[in-house]
C-alpha positions in Angstrom: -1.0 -1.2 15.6 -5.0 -1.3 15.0 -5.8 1.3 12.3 -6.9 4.5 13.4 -10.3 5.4 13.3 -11.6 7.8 10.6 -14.9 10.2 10.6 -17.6 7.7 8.7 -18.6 9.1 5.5 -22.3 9.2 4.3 -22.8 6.1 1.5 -21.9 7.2 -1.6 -25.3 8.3 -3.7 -24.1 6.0 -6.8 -22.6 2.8 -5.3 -24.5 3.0 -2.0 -20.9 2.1 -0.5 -19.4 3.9 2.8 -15.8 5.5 2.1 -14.3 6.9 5.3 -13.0 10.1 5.1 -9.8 10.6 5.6 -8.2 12.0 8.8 -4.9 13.0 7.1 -2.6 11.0 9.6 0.9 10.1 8.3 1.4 6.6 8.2 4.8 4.3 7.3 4.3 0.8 6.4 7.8 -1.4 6.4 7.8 -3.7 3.2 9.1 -6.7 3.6 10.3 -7.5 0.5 13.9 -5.8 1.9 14.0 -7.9 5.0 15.8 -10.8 5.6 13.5 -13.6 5.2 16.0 -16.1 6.8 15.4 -14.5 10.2 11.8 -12.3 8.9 10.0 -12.4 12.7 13.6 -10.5 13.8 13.0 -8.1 11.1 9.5 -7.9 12.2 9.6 -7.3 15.7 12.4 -4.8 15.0 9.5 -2.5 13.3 6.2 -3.3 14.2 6.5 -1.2 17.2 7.5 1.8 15.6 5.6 1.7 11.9 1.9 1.8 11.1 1.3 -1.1 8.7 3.5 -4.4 7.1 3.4 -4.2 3.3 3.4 -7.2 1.7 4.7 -7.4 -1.6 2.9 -10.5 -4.1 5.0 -11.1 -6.9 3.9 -14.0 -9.4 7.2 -13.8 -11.9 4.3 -12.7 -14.8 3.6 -8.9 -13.8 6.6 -7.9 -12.7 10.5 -9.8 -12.8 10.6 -11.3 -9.7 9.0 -13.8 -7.6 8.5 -12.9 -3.8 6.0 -15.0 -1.2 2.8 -16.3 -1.0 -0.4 -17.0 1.4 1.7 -19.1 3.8 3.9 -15.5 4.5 0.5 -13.8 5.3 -0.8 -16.4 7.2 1.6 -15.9 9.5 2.0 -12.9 9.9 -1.0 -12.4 11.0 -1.0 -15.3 13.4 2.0 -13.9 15.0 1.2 -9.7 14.7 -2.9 -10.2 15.4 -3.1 -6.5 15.6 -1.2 -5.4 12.6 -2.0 -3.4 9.5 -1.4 -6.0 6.8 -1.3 -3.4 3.5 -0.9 -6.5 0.5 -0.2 -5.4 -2.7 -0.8 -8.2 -5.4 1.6 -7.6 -8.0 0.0 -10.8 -10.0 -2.3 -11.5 -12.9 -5.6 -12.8 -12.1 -6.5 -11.1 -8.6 -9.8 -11.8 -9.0 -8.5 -15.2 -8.3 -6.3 -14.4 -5.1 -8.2 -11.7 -3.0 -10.2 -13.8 -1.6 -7.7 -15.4 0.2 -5.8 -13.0 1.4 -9.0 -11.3 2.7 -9.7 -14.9 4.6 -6.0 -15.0 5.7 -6.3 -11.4 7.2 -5.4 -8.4 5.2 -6.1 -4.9 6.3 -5.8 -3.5 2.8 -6.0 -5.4 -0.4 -4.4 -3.8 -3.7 -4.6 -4.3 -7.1 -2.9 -3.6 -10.5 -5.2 -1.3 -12.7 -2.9 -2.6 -15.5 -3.7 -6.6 -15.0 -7.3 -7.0 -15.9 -10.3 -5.4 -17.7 -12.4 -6.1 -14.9 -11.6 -3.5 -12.3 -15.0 -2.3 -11.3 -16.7 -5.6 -11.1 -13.7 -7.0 -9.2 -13.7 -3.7 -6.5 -17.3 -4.5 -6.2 -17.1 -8.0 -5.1 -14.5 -6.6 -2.7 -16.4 -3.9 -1.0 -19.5 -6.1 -0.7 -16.9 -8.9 1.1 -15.6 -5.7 3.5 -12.6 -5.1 1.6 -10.5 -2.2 2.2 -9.5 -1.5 -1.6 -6.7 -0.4 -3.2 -5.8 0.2 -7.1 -2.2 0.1 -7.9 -1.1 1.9 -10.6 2.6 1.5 -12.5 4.5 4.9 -13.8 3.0 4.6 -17.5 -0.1 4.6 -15.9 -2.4 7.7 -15.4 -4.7 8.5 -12.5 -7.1 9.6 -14.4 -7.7 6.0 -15.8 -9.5 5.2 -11.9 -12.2 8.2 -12.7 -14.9 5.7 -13.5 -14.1 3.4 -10.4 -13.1 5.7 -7.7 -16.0 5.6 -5.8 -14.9 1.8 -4.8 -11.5 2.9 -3.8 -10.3 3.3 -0.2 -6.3 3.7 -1.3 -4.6 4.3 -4.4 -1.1 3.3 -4.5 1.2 5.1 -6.5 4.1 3.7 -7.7 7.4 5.9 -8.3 9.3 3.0 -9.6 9.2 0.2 -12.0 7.5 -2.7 -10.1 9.2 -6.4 -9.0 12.3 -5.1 -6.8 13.2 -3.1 -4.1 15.9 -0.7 -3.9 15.6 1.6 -6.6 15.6 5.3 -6.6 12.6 6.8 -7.4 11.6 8.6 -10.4 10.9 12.0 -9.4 8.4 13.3 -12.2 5.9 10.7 -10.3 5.0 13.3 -7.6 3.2 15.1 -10.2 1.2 11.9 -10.4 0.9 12.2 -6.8 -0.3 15.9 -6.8 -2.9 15.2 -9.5 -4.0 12.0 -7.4 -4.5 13.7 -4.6 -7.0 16.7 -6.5 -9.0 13.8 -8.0 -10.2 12.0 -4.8 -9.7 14.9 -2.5 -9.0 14.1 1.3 -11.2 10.8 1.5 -8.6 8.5 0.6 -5.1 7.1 1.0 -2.4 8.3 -1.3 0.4 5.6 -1.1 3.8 6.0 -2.1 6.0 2.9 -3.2 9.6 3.0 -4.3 12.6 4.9 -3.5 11.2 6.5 -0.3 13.8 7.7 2.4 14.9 10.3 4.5 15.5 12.4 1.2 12.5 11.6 -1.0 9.6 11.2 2.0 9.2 14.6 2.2 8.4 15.6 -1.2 6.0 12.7 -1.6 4.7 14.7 1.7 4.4 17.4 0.3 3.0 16.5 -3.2 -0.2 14.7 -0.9 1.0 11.2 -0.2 0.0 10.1 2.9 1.3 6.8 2.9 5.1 5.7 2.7 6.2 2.1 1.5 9.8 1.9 2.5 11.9 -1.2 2.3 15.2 -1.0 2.1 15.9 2.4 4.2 14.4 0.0 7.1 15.2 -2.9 6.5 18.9 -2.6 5.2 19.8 -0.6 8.7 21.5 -2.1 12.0 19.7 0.2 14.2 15.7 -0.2 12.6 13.8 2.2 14.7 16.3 5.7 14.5 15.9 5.0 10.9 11.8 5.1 11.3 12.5 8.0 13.9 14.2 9.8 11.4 11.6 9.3 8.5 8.9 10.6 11.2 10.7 13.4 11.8 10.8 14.3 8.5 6.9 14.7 8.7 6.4 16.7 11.1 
């Protein structure tokens, strides 16, 4: 479950910041937001063996309809899974006053909404100088090229092909053109992460369109038999 080395990239000549390239490996991260948080470690220890990284969905009720978990969830997680790729996704207002706990708490990746603040550069910055591993989030009304002026602080950019707050829905296909144009802006040296709708019928054509990341919830979660259903998605990107 440790993440997978990557070729190290020469500092950027503007920010003086390292961004690795990317080796263009496939990865599947099992959001938890679909599990059953009554019995969450079974969930867990159904998938951690077979998937690359545990999203974790933040949901403060304000940016999106729904409320999810907080630090407590993360904490132990990674107290019980000290090896795992913890991808966290704040779906809040305010991250600047959040990420720092989640970093402390043990996130791999820490993502933020574009849409939630003015104060995306100076907000990436104080992450990569505290050895973040960045993300921006970006909503469906929201374009990639609105990241040009920050990209160079961004390890992973995660798309979102539905409306954020709940899992479940299908996803709005016109967003793989967002994906496609994603990918052509920050070439092969970052993460293109998919969120919403992704299964057995949809992985492929975010595949194909240059995601290299898959959030999937309820195609995992929602199955008896957990691990043919990540067999299956892996088979579908081969």
């Amino acid at each position: 479950m440790a993440l997978k080395g990557r070729p190290v990239a020469p500092p950027c000549a503007v920010t003086g910041y390292v961004v690795s390239y990317l080796v263009m490996d496939y990865k599947i991260a099992a959001s938890i937001l679909n599990a059953n948080f009554l019995h969450l470690k079974d969930d867990i220890d159904a998938v951690i063996p077979h998937v690359d990284e545990i999203h974790l969905d933040i949901i403060d009720g304000v940016f999106a309809d729904n409320i999810s978990f907080g630090p407590p969830v993360l904490e132990n997680i990674r107290a019980t899974y000290p090896d795992a790729v913890l991808d966290t996704h704040m779906m809040l207002m305010r991250p600047e006053l959040f990420w720092k706990a989640f970093h402390q708490l043990g996130s791999t990746f820490i993502t933020f909404h574009y849409e939630v603040t003015p104060h995306s550069y100076i907000i990436l910055k104080q992450m990569k100088d505290a050895g973040v591993k960045t993300g921006m989030a970006l909503t469906p009304a929201t374009d990639c090229t609105a990241l040009e002026a920050i990209k160079d602080f961004i390890d992973r950019v995660l798309i979102l092909t539905v409306e954020p707050g709940f899992g479940g829905q299908d996803m709005i296909p016109h967003m793989l053109t967002k994906v496609e144009r994603t990918r052509k802006m920050f070439g092969d040296r970052v993460d293109i992460e998919v969120d919403g709708g992704i299964n057995d019928t949809t992985i492929r054509s975010a595949k194909d369109a240059g995601a290299n990341v898959f959030v999937i919830g309820s195609y995992i979660f929602k199955a008896e038999d957990k691990k043919a259903r990540v067999k299956t998605l892996r088979d579908q990107l081969t």
